[in-house]
Legacy VTK file of the C-alpha trace (Angstrom):
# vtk DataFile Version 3.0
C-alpha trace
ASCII
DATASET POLYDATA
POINTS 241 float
-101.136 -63.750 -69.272
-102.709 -63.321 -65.632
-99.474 -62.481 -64.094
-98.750 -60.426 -66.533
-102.064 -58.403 -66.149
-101.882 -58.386 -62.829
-98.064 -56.810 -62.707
-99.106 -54.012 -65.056
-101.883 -52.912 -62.401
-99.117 -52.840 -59.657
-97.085 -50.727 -61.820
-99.915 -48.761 -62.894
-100.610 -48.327 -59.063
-97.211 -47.766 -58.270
-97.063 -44.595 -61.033
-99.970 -43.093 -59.426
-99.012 -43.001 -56.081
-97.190 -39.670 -57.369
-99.033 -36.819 -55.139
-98.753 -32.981 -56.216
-97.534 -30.518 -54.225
-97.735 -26.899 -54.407
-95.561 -24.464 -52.381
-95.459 -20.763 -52.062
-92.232 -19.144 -50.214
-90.844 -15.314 -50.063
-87.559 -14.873 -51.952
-84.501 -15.206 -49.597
-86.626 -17.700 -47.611
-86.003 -21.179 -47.701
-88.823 -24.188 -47.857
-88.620 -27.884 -46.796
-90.729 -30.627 -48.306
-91.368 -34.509 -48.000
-91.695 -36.885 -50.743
-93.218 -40.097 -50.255
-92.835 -43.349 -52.723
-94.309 -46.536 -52.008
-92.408 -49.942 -52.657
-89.323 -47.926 -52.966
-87.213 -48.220 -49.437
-84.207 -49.526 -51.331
-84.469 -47.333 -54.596
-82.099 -44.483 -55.221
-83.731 -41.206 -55.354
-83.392 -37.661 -56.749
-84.753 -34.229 -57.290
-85.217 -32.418 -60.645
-86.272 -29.373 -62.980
-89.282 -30.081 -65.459
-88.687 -31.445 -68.145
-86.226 -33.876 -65.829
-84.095 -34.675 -68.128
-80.080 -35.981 -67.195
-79.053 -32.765 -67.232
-82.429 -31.315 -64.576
-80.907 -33.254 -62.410
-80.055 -31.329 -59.015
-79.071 -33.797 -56.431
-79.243 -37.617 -55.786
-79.847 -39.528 -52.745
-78.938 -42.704 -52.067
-81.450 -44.928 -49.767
-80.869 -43.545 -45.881
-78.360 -41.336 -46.831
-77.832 -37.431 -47.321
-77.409 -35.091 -49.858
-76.498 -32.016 -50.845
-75.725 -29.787 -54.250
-75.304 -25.800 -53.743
-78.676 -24.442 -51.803
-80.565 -28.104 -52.380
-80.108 -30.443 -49.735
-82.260 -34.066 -49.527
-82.412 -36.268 -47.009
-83.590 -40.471 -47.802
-85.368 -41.730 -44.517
-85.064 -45.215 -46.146
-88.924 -45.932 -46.114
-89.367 -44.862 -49.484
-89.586 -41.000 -48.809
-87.222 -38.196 -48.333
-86.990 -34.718 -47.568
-85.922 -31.599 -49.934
-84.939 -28.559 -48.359
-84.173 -25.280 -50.359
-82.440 -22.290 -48.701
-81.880 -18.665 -49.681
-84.491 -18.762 -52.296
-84.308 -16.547 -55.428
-86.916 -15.345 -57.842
-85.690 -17.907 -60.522
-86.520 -20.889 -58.478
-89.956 -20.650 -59.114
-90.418 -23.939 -61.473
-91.858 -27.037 -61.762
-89.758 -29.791 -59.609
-89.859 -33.305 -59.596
-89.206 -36.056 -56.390
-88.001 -38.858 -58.260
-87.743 -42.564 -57.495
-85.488 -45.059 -59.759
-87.330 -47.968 -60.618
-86.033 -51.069 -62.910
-88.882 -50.847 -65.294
-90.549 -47.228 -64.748
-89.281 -44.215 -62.594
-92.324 -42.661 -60.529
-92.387 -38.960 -59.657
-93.631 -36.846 -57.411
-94.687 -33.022 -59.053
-93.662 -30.011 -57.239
-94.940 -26.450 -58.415
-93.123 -23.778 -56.335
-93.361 -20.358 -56.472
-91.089 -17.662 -55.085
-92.640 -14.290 -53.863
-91.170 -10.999 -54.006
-89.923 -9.752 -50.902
-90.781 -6.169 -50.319
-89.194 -4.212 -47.313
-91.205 -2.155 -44.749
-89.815 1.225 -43.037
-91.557 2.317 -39.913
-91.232 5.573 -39.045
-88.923 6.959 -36.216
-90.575 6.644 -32.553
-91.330 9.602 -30.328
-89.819 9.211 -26.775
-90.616 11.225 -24.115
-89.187 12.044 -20.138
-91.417 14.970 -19.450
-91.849 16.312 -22.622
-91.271 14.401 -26.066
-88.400 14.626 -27.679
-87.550 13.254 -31.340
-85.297 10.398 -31.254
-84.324 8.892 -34.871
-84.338 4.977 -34.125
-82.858 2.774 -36.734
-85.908 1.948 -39.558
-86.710 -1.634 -38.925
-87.342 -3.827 -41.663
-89.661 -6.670 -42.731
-90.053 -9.312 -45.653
-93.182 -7.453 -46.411
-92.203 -5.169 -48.862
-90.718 -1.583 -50.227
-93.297 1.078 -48.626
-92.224 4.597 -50.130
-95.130 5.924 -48.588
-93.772 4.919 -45.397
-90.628 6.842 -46.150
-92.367 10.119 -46.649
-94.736 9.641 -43.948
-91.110 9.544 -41.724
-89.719 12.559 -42.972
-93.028 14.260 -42.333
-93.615 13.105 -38.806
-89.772 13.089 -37.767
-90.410 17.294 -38.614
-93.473 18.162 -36.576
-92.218 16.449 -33.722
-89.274 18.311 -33.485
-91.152 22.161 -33.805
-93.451 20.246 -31.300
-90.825 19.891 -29.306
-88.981 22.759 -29.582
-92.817 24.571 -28.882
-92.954 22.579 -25.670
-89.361 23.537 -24.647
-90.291 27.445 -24.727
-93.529 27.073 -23.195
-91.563 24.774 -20.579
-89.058 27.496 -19.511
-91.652 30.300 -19.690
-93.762 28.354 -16.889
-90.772 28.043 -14.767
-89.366 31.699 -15.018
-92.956 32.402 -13.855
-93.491 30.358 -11.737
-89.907 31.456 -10.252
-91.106 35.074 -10.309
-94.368 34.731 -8.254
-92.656 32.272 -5.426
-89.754 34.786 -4.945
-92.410 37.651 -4.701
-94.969 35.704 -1.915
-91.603 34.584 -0.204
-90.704 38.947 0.160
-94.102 39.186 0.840
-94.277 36.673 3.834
-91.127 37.788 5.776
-91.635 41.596 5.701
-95.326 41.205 7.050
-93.905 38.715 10.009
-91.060 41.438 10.478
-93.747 44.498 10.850
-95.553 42.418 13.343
-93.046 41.284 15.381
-91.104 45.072 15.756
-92.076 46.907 18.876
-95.034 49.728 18.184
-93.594 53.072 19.383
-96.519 56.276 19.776
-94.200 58.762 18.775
-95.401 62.423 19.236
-94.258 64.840 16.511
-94.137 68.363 17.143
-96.501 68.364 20.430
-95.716 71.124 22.186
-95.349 72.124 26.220
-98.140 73.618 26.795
-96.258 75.709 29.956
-93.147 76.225 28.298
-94.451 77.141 24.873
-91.205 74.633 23.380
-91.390 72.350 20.951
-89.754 69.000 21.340
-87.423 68.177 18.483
-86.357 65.495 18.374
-89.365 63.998 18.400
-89.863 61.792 21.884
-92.051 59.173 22.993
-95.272 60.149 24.410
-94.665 58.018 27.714
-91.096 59.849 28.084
-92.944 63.186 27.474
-95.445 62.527 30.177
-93.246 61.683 32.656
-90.854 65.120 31.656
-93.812 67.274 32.716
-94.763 65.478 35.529
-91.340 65.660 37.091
-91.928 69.763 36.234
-94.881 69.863 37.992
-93.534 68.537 41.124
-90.534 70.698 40.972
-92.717 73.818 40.959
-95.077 72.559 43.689
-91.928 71.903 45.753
LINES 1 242
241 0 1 2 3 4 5 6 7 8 9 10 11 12 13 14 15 16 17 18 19 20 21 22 23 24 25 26 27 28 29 30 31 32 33 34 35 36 37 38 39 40 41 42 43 44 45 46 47 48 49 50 51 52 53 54 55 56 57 58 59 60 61 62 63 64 65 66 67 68 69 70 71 72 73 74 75 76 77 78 79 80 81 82 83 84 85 86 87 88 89 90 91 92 93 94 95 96 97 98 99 100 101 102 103 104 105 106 107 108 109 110 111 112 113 114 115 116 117 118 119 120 121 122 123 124 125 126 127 128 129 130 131 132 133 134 135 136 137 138 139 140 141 142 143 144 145 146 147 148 149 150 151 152 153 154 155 156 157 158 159 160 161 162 163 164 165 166 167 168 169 170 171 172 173 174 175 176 177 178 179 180 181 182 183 184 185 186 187 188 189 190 191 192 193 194 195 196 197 198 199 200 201 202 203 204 205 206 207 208 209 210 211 212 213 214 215 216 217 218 219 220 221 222 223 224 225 226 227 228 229 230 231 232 233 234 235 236 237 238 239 240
């Protein structure tokens, strides 16, 4: 009767040993999970659907071995635990799961509670690049597992327009400085070389209608008034002489 009592406790113990885990993941994700059994190196193993009946059954792992059914895959360490890993994860997967170890008397079981997430997509709007003055560039939307933002959609639309009449507002003002600008250097430029032609030419006194006093003539054309003064001083001379 001792032996007896005492064999229920160890398989009392044994059934307890059963931890619960709880796992949240984002659909299309994947998750990877390790069950651990006591006493149960040599024991064949496999992972189930609540209620766990035969026909729960996903996949079954045999003790150091591998294992693999569809997007399930386990893998038996042969220490008494193993490792699930689920991939491309759907909304439908979220469920109660069970680890479970294949005993003689009394299967023990680990309890799983996963849920799956809806994944939500996230569009940023376009960036605004710029080499001296922006200019709109439409960049592919990048995505995230974050979720659907239709805000984010309008707020693209409305951006991706007032960038462009900024730009096309920067563009005018653009060429308007440069035609200008343009203008005033050609006009300092005329300016520069016909006041450093004036002052280089040679200043000649020209007298205009000046008029032998003597003679009573008037000089046309018009002569320098050097030349003029030497003309009447070689007419002086010749009536001294």
């Amino acid at each position: 009767m001792k032996t007896i009592s005492v064999f229920c406790f160890l398989n009392t113990v044994i059934l307890t040993l059963g931890a619960e885990i709880n796992i949240e993941a984002t659909e299309g994700g994947q998750v990877s999970f390790k069950c651990s059994h006591k006493l149960a190196s040599n024991n064949m193993k496999y992972f189930c659907k609540d209620p766990c009946k035969a026909e729960d059954i996903r996949v079954t792992v045999s003790p150091g071995e591998t294992a693999n059914s569809g997007r399930i895959n386990l893998l038996d360490y042969g220490d008494g635990s193993f490792t699930v890993n689920i991939t491309n994860l759907q909304m439908s997967d979220s469920h109660v799961y069970w680890c479970t170890v294949i005993r003689s008397l009394h299967n023990t079981y680990t309890s799983i509670n996963l849920t799956v997430l809806k994944a939500f997509k996230a569009t940023f709007p376009p960036t605004v690049s710029s080499s001296w003055f922006p200019n709109v560039t439409n960049s592919t939307p990048m995505t995230t597992s974050m979720g659907t933002n239709t805000t984010g959609n309008i707020l693209k639309e409305k951006k991706g327009t007032t960038a462009k009449d900024i730009s096309i507002n920067l563009s005018t003002m653009l060429y308007a400085a440069a035609g200008t600008t343009a203008t005033l250097i050609i006009f300092l430029l005329a300016t520069y070389f016909r006041n450093r032609r004036g002052a280089s030419k040679p200043q000649l006194h020209v007298c205009l209608d000046k008029i032998d006093s003597r003679n009573k003539v008037r000089m046309s054309p018009p002569i320098t008034c050097n030349l003029l003064e030497q003309q009447t001083r070689s007419k002086q001379q010749t009536n001294v002489s």
